[in-house]
MARFIKOL-851640 format. One record per residue (C-alpha): x, y negated, z negated; residue number from 0. Coordinates in nm, 2 decimals. Layout:
MARFIKOL-851640
X,Y,Z,num
X,Y,Z,NUM
...
END
This chain:
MARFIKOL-851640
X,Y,Z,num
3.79,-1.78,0.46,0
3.54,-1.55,0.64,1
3.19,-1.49,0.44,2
3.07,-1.14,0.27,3
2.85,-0.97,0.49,4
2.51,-0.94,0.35,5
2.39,-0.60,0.21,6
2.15,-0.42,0.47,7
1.80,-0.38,0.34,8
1.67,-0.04,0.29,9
1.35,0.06,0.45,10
1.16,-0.14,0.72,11
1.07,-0.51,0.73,12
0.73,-0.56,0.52,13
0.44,-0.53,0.64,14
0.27,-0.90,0.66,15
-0.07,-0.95,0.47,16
-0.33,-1.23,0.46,17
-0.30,-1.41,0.19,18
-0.52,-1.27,-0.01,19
-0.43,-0.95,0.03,20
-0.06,-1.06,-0.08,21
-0.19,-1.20,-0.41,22
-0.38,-0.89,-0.47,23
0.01,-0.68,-0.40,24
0.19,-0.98,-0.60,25
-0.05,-0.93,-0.91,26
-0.04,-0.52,-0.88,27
0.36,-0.54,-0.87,28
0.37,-0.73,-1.19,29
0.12,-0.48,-1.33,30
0.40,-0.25,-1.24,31
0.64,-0.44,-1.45,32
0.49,-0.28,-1.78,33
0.49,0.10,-1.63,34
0.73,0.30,-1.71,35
0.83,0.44,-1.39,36
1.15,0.47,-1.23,37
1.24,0.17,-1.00,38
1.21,0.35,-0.69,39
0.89,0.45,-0.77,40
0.78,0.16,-0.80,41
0.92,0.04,-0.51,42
0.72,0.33,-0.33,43
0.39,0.21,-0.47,44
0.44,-0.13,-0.37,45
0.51,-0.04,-0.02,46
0.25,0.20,0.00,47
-0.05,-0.01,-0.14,48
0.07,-0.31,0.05,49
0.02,-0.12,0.41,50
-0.30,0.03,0.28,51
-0.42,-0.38,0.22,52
-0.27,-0.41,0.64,53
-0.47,-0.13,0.73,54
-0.79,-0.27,0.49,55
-0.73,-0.64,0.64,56
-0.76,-0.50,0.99,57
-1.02,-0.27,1.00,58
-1.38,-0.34,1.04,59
-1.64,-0.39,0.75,60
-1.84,-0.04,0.78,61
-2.13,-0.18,0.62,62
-2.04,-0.02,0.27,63
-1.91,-0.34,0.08,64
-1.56,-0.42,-0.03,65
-1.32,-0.17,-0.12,66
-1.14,-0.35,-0.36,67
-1.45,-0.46,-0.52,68
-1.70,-0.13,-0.50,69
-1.61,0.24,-0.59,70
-1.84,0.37,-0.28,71
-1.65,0.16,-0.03,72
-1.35,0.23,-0.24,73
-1.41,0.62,-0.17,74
-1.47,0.55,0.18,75
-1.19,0.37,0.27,76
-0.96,0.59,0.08,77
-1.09,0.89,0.27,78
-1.11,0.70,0.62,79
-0.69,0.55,0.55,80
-0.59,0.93,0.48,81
-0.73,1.04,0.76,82
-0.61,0.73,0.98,83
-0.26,0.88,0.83,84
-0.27,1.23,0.97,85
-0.44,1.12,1.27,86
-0.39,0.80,1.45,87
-0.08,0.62,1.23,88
0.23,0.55,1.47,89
0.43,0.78,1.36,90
0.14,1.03,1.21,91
0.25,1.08,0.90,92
0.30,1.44,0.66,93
0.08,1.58,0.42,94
0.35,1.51,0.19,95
0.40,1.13,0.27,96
0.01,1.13,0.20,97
-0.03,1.23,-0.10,98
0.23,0.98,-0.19,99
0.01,0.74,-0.09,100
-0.27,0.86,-0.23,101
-0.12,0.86,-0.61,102
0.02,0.49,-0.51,103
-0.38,0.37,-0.42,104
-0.53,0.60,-0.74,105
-0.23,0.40,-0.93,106
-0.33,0.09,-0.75,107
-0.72,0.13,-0.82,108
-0.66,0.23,-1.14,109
-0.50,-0.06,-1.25,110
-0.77,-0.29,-1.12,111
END
């Protein structure tokens, strides 16, 4: 008796975080829980706020306090990941796939 093949995963593999980082996505995700938003929406958010915590964990301080914690550094960092989007991601993403993740991060800031 041969087994079932497992399902393919949608998507690509997720994007690793610290660990602090990841408890920060873990308790936004069951925030999301309580939203009424369809499921593949949410699913979008949670990808898209997880690789904006990558892209936080990597990049350097900038002198203007934490992001998570301060709405200047929040602002900055917002503005600096949209443009690290349209400029310098791998692939460089569309106007269309940022805006996405800006309503994810407004979501995501929102709900902090």
């Amino acid at each position: 008796m041969s087994a079932e093949p497992l399902p393919k995963r949608r998507g690509a593999r997720p994007t690793p975080l610290p660990d602090t980082s990841a408890e920060i996505l873990d308790g936004y995700a069951t925030a999301l829980q309580d939203v009424p938003l369809a499921a593949d929406t949410r699913r979008t958010y949670i990808s898209r706020v997880r690789m904006y915590l990558a892209w936080l964990a990597e990049r350097p301080d900038g002198g203007v306090g934490d992001p998570l914690a301060h709405a200047r550094a929040r602002d900055w960092a917002v503005r600096d990941y949209r443009l690290y989007l349209l400029r310098e991601a791998d692939p460089k993403r569309s106007v269309r796939y940022v805006n996405n993740a800006l309503a994810a991060l407004d979501d995501f800031q929102g709900s902090r």
